[in-house]
PDB file of the backbone (N, CA, C, O) and the ligand in Angstrom, with CONECT records:
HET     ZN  A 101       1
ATOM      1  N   UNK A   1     120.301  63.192   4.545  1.00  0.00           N
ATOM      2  CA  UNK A   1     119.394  64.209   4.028  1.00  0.00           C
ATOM      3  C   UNK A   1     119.253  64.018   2.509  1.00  0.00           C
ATOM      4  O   UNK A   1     118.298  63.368   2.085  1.00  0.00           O
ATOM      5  N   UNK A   2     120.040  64.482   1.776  1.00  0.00           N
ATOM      6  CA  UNK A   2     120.396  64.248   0.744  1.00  0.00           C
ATOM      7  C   UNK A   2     120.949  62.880  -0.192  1.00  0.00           C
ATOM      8  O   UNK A   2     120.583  61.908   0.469  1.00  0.00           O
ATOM      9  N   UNK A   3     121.553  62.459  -1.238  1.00  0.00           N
ATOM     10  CA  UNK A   3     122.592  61.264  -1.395  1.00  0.00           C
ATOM     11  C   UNK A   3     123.512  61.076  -1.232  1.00  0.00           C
ATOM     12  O   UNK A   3     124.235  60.224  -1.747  1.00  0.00           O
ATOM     13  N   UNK A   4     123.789  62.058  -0.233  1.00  0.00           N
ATOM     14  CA  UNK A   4     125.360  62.043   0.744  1.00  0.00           C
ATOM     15  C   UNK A   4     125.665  60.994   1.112  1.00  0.00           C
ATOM     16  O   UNK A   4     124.891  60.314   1.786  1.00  0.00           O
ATOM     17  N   UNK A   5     126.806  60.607   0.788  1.00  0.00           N
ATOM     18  CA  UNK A   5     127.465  59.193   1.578  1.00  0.00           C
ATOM     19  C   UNK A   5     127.652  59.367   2.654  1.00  0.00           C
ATOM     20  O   UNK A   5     128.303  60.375   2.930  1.00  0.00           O
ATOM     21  N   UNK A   6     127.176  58.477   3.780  1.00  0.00           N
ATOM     22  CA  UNK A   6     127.760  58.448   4.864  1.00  0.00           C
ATOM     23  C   UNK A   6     129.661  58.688   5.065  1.00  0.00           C
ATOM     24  O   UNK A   6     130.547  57.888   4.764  1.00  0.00           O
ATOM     25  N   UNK A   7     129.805  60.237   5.743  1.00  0.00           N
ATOM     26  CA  UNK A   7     131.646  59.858   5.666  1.00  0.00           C
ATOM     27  C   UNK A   7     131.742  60.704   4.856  1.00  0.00           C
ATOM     28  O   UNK A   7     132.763  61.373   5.012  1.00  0.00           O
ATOM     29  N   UNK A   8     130.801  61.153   3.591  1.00  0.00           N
ATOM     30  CA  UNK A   8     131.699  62.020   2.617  1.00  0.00           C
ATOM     31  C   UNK A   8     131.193  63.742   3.057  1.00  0.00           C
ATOM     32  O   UNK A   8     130.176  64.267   3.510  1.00  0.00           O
ATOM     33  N   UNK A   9     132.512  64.181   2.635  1.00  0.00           N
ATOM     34  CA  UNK A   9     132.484  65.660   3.360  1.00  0.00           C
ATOM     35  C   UNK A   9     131.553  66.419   2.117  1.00  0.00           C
ATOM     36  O   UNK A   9     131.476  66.342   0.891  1.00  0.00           O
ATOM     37  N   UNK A  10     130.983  67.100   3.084  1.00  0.00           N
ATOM     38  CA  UNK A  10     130.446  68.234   1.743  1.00  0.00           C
ATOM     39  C   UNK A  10     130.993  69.404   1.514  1.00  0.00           C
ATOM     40  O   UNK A  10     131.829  69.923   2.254  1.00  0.00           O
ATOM     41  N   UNK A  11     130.593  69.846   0.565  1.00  0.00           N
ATOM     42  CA  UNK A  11     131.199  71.374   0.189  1.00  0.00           C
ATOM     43  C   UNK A  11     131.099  72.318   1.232  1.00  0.00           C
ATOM     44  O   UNK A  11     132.101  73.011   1.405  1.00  0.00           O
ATOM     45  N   UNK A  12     130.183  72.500   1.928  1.00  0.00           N
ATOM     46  CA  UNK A  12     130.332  73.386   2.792  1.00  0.00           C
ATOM     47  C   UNK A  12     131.198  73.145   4.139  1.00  0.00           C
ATOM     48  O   UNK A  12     131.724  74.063   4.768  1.00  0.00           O
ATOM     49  N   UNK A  13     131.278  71.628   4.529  1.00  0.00           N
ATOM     50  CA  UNK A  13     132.079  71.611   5.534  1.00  0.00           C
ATOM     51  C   UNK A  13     133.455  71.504   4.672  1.00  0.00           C
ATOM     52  O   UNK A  13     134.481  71.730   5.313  1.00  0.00           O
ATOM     53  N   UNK A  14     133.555  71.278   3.692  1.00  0.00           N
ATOM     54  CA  UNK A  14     135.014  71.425   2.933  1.00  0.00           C
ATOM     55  C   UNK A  14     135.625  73.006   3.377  1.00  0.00           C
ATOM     56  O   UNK A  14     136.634  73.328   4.005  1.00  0.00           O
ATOM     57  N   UNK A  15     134.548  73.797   2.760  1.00  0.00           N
ATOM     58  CA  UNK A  15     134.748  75.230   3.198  1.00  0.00           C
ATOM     59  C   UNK A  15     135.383  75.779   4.629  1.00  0.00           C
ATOM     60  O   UNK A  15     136.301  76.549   4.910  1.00  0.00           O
ATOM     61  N   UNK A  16     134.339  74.920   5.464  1.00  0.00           N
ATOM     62  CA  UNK A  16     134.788  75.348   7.135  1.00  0.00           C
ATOM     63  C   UNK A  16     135.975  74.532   7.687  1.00  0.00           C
ATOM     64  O   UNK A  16     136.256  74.640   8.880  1.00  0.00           O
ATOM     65  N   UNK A  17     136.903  73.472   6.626  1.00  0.00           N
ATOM     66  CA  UNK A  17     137.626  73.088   7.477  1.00  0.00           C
ATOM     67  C   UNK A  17     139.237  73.205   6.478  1.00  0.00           C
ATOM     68  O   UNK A  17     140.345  72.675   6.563  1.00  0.00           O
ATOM     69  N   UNK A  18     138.557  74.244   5.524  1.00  0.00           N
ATOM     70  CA  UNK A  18     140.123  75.067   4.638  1.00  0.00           C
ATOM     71  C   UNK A  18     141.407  75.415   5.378  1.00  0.00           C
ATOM     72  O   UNK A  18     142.596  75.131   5.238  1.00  0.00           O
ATOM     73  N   UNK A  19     140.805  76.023   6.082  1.00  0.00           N
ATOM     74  CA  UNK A  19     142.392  76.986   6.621  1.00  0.00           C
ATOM     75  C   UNK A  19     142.812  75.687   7.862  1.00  0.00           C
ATOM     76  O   UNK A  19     143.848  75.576   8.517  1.00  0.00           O
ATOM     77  N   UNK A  20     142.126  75.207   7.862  1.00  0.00           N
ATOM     78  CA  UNK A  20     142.981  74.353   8.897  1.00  0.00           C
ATOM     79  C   UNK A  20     143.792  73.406   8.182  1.00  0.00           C
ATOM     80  O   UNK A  20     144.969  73.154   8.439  1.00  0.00           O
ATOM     81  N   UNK A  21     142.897  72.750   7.009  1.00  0.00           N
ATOM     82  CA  UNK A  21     143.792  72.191   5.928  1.00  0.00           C
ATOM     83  C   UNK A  21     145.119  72.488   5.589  1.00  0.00           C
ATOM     84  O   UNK A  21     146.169  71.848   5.524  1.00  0.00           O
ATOM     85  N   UNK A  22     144.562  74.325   5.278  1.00  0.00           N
ATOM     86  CA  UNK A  22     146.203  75.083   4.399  1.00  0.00           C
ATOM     87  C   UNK A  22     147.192  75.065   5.578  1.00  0.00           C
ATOM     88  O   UNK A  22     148.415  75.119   5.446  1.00  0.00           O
ATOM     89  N   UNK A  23     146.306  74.955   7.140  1.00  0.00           N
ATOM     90  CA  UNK A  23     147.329  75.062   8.339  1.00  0.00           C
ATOM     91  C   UNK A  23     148.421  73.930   8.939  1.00  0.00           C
ATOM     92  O   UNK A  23     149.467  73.973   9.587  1.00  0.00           O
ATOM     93  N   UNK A  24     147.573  72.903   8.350  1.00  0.00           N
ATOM     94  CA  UNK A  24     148.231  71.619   8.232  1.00  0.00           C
ATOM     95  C   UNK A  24     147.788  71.085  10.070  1.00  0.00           C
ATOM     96  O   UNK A  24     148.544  70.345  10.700  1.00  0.00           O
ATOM     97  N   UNK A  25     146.496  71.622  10.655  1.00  0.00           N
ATOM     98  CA  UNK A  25     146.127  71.096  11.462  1.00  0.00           C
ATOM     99  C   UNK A  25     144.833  70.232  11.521  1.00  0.00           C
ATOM    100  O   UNK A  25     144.010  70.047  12.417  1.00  0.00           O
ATOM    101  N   UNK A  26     144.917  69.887  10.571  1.00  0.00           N
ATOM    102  CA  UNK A  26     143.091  68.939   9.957  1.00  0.00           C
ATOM    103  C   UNK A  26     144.051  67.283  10.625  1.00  0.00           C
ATOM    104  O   UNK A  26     145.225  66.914  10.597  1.00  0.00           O
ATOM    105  N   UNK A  27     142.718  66.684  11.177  1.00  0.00           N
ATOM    106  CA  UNK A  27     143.564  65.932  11.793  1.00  0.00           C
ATOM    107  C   UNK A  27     143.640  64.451  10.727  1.00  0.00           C
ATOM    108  O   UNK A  27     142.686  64.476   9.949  1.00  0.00           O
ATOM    109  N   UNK A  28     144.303  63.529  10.579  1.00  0.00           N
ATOM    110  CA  UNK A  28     144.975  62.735   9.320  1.00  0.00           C
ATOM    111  C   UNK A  28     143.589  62.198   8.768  1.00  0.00           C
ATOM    112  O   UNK A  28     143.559  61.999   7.554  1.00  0.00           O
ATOM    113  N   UNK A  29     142.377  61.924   9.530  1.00  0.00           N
ATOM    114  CA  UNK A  29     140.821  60.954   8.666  1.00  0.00           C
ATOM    115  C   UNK A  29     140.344  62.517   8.244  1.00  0.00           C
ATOM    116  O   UNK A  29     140.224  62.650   7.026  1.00  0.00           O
ATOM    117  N   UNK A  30     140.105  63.501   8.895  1.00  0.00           N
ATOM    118  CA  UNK A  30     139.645  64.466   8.379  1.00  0.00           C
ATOM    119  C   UNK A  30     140.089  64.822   7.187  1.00  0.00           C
ATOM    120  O   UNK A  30     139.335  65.156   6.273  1.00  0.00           O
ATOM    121  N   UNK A  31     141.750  64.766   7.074  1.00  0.00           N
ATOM    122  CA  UNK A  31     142.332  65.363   5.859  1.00  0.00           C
ATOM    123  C   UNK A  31     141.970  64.519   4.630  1.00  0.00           C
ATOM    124  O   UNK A  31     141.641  65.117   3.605  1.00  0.00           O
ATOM    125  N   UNK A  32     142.010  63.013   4.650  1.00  0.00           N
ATOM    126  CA  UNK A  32     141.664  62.224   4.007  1.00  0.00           C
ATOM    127  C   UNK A  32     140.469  62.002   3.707  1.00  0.00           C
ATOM    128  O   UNK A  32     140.248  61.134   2.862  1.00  0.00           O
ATOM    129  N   UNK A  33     139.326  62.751   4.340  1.00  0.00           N
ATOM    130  CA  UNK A  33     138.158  62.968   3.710  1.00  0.00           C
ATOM    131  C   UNK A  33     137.839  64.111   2.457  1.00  0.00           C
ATOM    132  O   UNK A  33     137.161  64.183   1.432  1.00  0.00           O
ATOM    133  N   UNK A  34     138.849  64.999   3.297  1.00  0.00           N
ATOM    134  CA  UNK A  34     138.671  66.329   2.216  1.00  0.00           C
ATOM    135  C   UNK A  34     139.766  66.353   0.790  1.00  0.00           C
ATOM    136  O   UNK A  34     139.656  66.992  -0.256  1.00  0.00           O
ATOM    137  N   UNK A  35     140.855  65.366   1.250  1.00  0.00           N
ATOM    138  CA  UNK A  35     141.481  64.935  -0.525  1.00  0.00           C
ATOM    139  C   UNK A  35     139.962  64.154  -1.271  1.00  0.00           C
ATOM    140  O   UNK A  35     139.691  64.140  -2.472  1.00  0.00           O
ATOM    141  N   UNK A  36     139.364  63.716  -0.445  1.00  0.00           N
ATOM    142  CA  UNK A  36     138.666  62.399  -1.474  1.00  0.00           C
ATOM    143  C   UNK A  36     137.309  63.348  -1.814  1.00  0.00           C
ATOM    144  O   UNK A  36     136.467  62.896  -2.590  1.00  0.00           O
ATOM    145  N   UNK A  37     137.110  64.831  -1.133  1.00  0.00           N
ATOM    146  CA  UNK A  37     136.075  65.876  -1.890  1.00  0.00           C
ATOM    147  C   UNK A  37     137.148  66.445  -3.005  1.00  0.00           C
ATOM    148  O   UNK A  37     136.727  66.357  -4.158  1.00  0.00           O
ATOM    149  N   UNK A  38     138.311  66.947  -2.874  1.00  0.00           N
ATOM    150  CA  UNK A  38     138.731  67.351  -3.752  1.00  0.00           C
ATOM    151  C   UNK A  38     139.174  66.824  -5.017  1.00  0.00           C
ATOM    152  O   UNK A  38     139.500  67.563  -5.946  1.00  0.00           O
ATOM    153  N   UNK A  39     139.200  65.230  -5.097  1.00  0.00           N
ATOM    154  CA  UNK A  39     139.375  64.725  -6.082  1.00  0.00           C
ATOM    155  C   UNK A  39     138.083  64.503  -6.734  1.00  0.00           C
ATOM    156  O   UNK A  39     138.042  63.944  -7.830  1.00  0.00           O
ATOM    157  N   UNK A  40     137.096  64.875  -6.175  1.00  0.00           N
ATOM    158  CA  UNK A  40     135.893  64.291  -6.926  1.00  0.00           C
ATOM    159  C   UNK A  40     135.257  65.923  -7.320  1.00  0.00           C
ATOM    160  O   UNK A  40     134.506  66.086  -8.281  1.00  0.00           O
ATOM    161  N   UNK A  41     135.657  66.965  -6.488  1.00  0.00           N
ATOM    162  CA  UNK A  41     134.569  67.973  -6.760  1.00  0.00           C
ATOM    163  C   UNK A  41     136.211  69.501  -7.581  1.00  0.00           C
ATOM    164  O   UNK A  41     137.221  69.840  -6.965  1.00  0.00           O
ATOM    165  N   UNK A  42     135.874  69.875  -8.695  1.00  0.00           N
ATOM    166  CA  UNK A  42     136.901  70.622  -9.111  1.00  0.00           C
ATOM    167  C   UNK A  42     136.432  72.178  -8.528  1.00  0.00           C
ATOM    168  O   UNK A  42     137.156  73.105  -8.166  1.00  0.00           O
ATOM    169  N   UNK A  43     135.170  72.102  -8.576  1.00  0.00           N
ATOM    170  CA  UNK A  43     135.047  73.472  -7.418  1.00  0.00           C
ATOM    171  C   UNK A  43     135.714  74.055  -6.339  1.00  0.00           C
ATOM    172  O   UNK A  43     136.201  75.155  -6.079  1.00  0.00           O
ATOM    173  N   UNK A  44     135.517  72.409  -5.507  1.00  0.00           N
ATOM    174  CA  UNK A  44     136.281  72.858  -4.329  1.00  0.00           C
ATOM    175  C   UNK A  44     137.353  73.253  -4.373  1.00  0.00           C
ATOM    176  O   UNK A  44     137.812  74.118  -3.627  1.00  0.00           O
ATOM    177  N   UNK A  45     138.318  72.317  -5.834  1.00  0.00           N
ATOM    178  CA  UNK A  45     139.668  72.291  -5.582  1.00  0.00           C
ATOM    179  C   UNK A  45     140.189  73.703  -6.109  1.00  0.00           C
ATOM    180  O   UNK A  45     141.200  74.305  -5.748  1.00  0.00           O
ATOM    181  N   UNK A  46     139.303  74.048  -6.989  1.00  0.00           N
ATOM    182  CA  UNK A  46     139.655  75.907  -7.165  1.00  0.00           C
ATOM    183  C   UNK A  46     139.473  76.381  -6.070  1.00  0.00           C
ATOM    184  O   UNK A  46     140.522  76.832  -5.612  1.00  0.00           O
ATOM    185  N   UNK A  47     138.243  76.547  -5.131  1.00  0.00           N
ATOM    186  CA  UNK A  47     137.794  77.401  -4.162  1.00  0.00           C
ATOM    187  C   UNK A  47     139.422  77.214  -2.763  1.00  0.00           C
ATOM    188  O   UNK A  47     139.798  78.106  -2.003  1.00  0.00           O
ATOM    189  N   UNK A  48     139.948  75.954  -2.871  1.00  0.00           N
ATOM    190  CA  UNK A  48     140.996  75.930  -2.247  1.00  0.00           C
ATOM    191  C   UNK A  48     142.158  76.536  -2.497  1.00  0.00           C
ATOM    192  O   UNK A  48     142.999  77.110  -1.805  1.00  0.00           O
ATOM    193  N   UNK A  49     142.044  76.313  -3.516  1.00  0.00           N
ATOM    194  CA  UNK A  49     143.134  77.016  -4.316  1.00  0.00           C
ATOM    195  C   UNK A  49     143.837  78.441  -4.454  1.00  0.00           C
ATOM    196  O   UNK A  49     144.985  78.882  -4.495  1.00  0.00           O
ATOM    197  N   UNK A  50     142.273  79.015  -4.515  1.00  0.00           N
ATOM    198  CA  UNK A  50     142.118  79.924  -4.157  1.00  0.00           C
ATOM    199  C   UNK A  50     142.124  80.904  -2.448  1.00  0.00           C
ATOM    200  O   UNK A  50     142.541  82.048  -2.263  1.00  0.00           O
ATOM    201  N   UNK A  51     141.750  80.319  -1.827  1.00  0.00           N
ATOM    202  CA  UNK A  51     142.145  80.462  -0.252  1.00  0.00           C
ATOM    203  C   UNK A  51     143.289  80.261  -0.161  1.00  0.00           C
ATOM    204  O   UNK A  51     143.718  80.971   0.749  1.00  0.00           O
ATOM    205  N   UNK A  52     144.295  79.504  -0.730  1.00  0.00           N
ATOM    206  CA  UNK A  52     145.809  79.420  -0.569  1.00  0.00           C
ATOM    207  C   UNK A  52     146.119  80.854  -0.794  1.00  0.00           C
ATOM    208  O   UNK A  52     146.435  81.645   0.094  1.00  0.00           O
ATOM    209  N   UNK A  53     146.012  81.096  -1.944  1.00  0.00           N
ATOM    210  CA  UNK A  53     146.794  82.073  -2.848  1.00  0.00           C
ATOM    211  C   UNK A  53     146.098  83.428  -1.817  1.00  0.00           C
ATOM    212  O   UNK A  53     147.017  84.247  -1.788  1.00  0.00           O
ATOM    213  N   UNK A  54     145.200  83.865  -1.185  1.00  0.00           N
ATOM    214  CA  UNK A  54     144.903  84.901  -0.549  1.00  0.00           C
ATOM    215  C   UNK A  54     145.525  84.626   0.772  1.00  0.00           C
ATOM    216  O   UNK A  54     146.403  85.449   1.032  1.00  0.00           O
ATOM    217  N   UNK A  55     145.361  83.820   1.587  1.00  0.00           N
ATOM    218  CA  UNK A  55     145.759  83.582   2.518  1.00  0.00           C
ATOM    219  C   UNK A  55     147.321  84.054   2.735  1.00  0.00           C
ATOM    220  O   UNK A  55     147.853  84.923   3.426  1.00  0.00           O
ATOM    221  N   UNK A  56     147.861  82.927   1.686  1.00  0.00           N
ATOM    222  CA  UNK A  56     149.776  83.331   1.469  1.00  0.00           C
ATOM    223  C   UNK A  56     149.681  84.744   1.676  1.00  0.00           C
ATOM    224  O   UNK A  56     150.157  85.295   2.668  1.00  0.00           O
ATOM    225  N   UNK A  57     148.899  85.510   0.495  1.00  0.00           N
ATOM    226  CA  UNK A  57     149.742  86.730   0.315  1.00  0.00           C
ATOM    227  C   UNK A  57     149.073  87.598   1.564  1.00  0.00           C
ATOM    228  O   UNK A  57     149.674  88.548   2.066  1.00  0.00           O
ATOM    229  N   UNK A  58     147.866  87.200   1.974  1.00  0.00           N
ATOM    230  CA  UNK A  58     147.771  88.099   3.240  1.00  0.00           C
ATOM    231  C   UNK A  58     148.998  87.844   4.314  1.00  0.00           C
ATOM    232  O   UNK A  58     149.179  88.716   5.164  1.00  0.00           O
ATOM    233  N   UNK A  59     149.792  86.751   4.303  1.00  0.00           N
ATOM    234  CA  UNK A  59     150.702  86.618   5.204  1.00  0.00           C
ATOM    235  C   UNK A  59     150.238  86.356   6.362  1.00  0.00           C
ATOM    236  O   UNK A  59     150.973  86.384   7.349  1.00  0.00           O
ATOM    237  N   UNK A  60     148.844  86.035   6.439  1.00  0.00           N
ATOM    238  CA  UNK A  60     148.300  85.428   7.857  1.00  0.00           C
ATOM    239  C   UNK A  60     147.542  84.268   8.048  1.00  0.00           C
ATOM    240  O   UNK A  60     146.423  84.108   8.536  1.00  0.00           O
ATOM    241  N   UNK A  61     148.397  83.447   7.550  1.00  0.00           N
ATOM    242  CA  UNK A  61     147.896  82.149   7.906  1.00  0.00           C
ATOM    243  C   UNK A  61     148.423  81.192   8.801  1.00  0.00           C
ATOM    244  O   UNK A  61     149.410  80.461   8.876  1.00  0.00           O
ATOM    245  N   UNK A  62     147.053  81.556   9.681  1.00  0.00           N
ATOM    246  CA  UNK A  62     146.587  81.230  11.711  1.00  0.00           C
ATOM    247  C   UNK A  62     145.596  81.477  11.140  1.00  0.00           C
ATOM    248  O   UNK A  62     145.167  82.109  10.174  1.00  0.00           O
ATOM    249  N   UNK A  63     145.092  80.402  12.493  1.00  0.00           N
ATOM    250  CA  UNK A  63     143.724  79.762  13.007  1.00  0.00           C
ATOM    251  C   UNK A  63     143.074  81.248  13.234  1.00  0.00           C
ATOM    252  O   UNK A  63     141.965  81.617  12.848  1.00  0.00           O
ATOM    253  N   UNK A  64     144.140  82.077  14.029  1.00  0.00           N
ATOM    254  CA  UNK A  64     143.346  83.136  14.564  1.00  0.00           C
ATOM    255  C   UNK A  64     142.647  84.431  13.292  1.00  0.00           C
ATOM    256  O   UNK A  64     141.565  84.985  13.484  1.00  0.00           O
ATOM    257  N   UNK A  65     143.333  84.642  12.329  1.00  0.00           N
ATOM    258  CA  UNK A  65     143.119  85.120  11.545  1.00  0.00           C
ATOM    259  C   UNK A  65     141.623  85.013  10.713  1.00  0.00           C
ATOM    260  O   UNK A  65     141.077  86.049  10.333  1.00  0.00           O
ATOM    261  N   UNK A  66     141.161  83.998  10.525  1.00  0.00           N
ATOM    262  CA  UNK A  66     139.879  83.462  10.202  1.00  0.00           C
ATOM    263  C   UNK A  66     138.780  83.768  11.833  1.00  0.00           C
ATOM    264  O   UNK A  66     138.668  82.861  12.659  1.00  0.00           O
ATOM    265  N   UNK A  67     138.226  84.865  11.994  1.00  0.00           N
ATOM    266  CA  UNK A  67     137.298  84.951  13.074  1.00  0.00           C
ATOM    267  C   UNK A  67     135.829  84.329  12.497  1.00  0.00           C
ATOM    268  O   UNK A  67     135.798  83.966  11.321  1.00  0.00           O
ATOM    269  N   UNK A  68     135.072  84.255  13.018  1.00  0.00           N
ATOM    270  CA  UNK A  68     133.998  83.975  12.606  1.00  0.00           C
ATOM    271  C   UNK A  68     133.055  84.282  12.055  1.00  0.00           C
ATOM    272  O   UNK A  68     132.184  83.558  11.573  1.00  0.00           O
ATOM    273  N   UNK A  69     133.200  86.296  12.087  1.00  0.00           N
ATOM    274  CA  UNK A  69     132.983  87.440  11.544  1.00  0.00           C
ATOM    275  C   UNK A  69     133.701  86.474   9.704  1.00  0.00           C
ATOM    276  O   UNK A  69     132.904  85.960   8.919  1.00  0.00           O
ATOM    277  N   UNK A  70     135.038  86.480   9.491  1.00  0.00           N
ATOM    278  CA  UNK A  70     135.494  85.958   8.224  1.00  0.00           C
ATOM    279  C   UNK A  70     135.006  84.903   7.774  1.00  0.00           C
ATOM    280  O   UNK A  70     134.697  85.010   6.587  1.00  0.00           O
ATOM    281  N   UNK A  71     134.719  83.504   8.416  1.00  0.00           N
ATOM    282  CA  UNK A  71     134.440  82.449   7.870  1.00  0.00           C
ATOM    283  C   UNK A  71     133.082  82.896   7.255  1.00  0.00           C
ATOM    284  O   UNK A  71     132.964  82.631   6.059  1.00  0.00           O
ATOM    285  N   UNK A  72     132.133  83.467   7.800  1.00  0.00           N
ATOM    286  CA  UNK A  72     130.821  83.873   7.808  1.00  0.00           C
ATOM    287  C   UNK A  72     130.653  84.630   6.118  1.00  0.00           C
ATOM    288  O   UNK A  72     129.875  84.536   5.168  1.00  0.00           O
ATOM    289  N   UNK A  73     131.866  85.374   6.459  1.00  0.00           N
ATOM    290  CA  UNK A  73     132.158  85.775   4.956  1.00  0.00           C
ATOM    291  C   UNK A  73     132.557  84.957   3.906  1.00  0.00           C
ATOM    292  O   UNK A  73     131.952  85.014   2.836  1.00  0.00           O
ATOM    293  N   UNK A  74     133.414  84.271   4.055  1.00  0.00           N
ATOM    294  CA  UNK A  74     133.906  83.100   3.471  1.00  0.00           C
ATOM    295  C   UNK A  74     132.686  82.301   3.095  1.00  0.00           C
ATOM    296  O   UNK A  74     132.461  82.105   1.901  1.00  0.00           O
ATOM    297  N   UNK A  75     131.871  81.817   4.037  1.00  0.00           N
ATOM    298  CA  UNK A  75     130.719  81.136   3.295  1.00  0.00           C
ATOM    299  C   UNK A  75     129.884  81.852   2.381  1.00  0.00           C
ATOM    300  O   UNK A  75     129.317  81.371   1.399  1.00  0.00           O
ATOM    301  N   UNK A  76     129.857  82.854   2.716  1.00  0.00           N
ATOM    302  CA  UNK A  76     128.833  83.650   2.105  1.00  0.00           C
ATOM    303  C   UNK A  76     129.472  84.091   0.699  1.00  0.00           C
ATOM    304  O   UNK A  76     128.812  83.957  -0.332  1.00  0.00           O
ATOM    305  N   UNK A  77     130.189  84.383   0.688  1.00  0.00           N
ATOM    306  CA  UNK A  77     131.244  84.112  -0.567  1.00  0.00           C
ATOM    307  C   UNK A  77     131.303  82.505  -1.683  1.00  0.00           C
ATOM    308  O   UNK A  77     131.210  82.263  -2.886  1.00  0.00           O
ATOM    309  N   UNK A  78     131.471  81.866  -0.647  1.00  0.00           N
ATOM    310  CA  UNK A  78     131.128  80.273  -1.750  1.00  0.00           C
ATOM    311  C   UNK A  78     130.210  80.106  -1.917  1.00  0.00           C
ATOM    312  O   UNK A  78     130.285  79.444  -2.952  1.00  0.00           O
ATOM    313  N   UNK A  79     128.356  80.257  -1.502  1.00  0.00           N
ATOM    314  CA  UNK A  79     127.001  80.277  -1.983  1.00  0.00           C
ATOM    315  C   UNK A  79     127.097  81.315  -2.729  1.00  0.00           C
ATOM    316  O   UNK A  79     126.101  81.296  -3.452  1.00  0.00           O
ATOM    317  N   UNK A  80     127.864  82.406  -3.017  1.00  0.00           N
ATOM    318  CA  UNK A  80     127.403  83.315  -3.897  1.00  0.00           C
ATOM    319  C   UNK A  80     128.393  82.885  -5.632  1.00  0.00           C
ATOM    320  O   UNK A  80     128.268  83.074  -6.842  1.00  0.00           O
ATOM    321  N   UNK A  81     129.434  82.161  -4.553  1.00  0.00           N
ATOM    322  CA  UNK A  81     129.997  81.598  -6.079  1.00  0.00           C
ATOM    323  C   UNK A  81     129.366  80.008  -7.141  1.00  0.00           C
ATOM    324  O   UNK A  81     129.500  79.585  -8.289  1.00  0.00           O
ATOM    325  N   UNK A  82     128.560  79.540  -5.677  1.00  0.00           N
ATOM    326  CA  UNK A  82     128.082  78.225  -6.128  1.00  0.00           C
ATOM    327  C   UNK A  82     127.071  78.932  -6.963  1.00  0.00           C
ATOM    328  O   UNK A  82     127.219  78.698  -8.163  1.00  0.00           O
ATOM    329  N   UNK A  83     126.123  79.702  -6.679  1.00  0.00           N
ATOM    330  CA  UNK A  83     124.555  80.593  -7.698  1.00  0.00           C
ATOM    331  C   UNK A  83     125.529  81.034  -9.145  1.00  0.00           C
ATOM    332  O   UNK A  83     125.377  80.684 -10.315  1.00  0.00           O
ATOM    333  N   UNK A  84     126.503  81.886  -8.552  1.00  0.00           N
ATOM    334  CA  UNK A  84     126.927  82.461 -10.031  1.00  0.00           C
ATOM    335  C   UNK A  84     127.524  81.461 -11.461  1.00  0.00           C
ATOM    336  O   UNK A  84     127.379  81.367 -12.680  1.00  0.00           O
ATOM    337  N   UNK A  85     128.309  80.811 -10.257  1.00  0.00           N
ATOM    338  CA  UNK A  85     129.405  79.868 -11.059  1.00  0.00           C
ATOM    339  C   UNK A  85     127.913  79.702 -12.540  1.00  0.00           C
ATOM    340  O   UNK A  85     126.692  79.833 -12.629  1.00  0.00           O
ATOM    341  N   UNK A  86     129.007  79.371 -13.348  1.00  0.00           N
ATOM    342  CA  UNK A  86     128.280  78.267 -14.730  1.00  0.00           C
ATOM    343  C   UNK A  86     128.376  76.877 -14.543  1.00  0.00           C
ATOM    344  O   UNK A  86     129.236  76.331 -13.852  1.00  0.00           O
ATOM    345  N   UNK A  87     127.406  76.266 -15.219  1.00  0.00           N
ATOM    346  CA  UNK A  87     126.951  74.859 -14.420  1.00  0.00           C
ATOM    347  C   UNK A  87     128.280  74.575 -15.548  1.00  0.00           C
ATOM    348  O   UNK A  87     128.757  73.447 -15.669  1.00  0.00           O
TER     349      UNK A  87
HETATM  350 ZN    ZN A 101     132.751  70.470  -3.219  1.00  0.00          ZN2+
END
């Protein structure tokens, strides 16, 4: 679509495949796609960063915890931070 590399993850699927990351169930090429967004994009690596630190302290980090009702939020949350953010 875009100048997306074939293979390279984008921000938004970075987004949808977080908590599985923080869950440590991303499976080993997946995970290694999303180190090689996070070394290139510092957004993400806050926006992760950030999902850690809520996640921990909600004390619920499971798959189940993230419904789809949340992710939904969750995205909608990172387009509203991608508009606000400062370039
Ligand atoms: Zn990104």
């Amino acid at each position: 679509m875009s100048g997306e590399l074939p293979g390279d993850l984008t921000c938004r699927e970075l987004v949808e495949l977080v908590t599985e990351y923080l869950e440590g169930t991303l499976p080993p090429p997946e995970r290694t796609r999303f180190e090689l967004h996070l070394a290139v994009c510092p957004g993400c690596a806050a926006h992760l960063h950030q999902m850690h630190v809520t996640l921990r302290s909600a004390g619920r980090l499971s798959e189940r915890s993230l419904s789809g009702e949340a992710r939904e939020g969750l995205l909608r949350t990172f387009r509203d931070w991608k508009r606000t953010s400062p370039p």
